[in-house]
C-alpha positions in Angstrom: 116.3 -41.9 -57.2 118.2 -39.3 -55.4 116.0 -37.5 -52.4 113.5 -35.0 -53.1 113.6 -31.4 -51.8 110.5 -30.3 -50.7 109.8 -26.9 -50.8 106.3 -26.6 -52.1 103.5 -25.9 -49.8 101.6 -28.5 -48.2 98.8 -28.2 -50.3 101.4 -29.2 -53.7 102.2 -31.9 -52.2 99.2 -33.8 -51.4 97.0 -31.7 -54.1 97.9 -34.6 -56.7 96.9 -37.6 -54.6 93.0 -36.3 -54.0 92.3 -37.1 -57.3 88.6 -39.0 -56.9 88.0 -42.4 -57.9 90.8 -45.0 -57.1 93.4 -42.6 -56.8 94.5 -42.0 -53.2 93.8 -39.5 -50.8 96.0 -38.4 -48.0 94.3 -39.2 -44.4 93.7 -36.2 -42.8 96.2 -36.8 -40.4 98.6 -37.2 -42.3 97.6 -34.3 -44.2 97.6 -32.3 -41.2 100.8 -33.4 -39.9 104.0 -32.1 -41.8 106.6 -34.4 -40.1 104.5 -37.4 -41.5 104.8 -35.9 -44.9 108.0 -35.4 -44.8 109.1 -38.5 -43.3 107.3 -40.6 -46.2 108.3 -38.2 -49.0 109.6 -40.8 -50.7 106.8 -43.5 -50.7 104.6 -40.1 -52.1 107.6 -39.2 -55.0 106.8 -43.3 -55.8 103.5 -43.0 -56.0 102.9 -39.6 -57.8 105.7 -41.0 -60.1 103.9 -44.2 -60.9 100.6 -41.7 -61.7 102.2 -39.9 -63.9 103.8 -42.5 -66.1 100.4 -43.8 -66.1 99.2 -40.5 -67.0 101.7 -40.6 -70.0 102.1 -44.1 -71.4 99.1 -46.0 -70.0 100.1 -49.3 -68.1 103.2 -50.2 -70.2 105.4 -47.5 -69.3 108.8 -48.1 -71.6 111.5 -49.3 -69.0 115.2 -48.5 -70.0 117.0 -49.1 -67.2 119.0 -52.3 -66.3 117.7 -55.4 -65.8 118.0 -57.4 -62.5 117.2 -61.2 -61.6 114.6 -62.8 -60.9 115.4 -63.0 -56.8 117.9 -60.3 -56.9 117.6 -57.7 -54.2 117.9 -54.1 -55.1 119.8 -51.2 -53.2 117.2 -49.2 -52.0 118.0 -46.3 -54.6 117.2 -49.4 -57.2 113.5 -50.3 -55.6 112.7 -46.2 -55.8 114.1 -46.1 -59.5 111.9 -49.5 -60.5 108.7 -49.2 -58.7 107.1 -46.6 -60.1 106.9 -48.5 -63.7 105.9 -51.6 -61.7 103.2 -49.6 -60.3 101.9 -47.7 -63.4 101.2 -51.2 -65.1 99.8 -53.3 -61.8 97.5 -50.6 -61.3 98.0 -47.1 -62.8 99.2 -46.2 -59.2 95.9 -46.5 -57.8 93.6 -48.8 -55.2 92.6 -51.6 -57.2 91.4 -54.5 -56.3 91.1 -57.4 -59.0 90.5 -61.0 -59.3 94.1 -62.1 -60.3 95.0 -65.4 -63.1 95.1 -67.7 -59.6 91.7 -67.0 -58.5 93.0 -65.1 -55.5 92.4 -60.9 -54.9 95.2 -58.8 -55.7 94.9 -55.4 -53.9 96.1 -51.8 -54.0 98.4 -50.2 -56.0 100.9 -53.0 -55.8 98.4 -55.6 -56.4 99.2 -57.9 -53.2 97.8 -60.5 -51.9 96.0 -61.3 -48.9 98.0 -63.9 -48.0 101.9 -62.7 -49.1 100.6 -59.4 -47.5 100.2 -60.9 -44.0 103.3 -63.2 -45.0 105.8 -60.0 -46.1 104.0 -58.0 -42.7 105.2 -60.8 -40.4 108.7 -60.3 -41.8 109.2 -56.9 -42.3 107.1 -55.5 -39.6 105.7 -52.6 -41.8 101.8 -52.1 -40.8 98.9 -51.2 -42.4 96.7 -52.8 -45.6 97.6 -53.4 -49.2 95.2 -50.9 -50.1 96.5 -48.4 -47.9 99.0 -46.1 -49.9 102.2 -45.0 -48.0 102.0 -48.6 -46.6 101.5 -50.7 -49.6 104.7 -48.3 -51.4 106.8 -49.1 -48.3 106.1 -52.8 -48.5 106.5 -52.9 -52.2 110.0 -50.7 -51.1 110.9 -53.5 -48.8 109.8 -56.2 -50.8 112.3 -55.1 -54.1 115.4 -54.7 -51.2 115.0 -58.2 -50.3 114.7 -60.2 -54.0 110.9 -60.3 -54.3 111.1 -58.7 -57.4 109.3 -61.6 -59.3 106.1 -61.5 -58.1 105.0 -58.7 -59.9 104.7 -60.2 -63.5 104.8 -56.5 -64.4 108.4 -57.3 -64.0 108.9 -59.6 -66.6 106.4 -57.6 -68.7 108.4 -54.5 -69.0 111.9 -56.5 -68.7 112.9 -55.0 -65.7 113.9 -58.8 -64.6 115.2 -61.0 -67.3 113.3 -64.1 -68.0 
């Protein structure tokens, strides 16, 4: 995904992520802060992306790009082309939080965890909560870059890794 340019008003940028009712809202102060906008424009593009393929197809967004490997890590341009489809089928891009086929909670728009949450935090020292949205895009971000593409079976559902 090649980097956004940003030119409309603060307002259009956040306007689509205070949506009520499990769709995210921008803290206010990271609505009142520009520089934090623009320095996670890209987790936002993500999100808003995954939104609107939700918007459009529902939660099985058709996929038509290539297919990687199960624990293949993708160049960061790969992770931003990929996890908007993974998001738009775990959760429609929003904070949900669901009992998952192993018993265990699955949280936020990626659907992680508790325990690989604390487990990918300890190695790639991004902060916050799964149910947080800039950080739970980052550490979705981070995750794809380093071959964690599998545990999403939303990847194997929509062929983005080949079984």
């Amino acid at each position: 995904m090649k980097p956004r340019v940003w030119i409309p008003t603060l307002l259009a940028v956040i306007a689509p992520f205070c949506v009520p009712a499990a769709s995210y809202s921008v803290s206010p102060a990271l609505a009142s802060n520009s520089s934090e906008i623009e320095a996670h424009a890209s987790e936002i593009a993500v999100l808003q992306d995954a939104q609107d393929l939700f918007a459009k197809y529902g939660p099985r967004p058709p996929y038509s790009g290539p297919a990687f490997l199960k624990n293949e890590p993708l160049s960061g341009d790969q992770a931003e082309m990929v996890l908007p489809y993974i998001l738009a089928c775990e959760s429609g891009g929003r904070d949900v939080s669901e009992l998952d086929s192993n018993h265990k909670m699955s949280r936020g728009p990626a659907q992680f965890q508790d325990a690989t949450w604390a487990e990918r935090q300890s190695e790639s020292g991004i902060e916050g909560t799964p149910t947080e949205a800039i950080p739970a895009v980052a550490m979705s971000l981070w995750s794809l870059e380093h071959g964690y593409i599998a545990q999403w079976s939303c990847a194997s559902i929509l062929r983005i890794i080949s079984v």
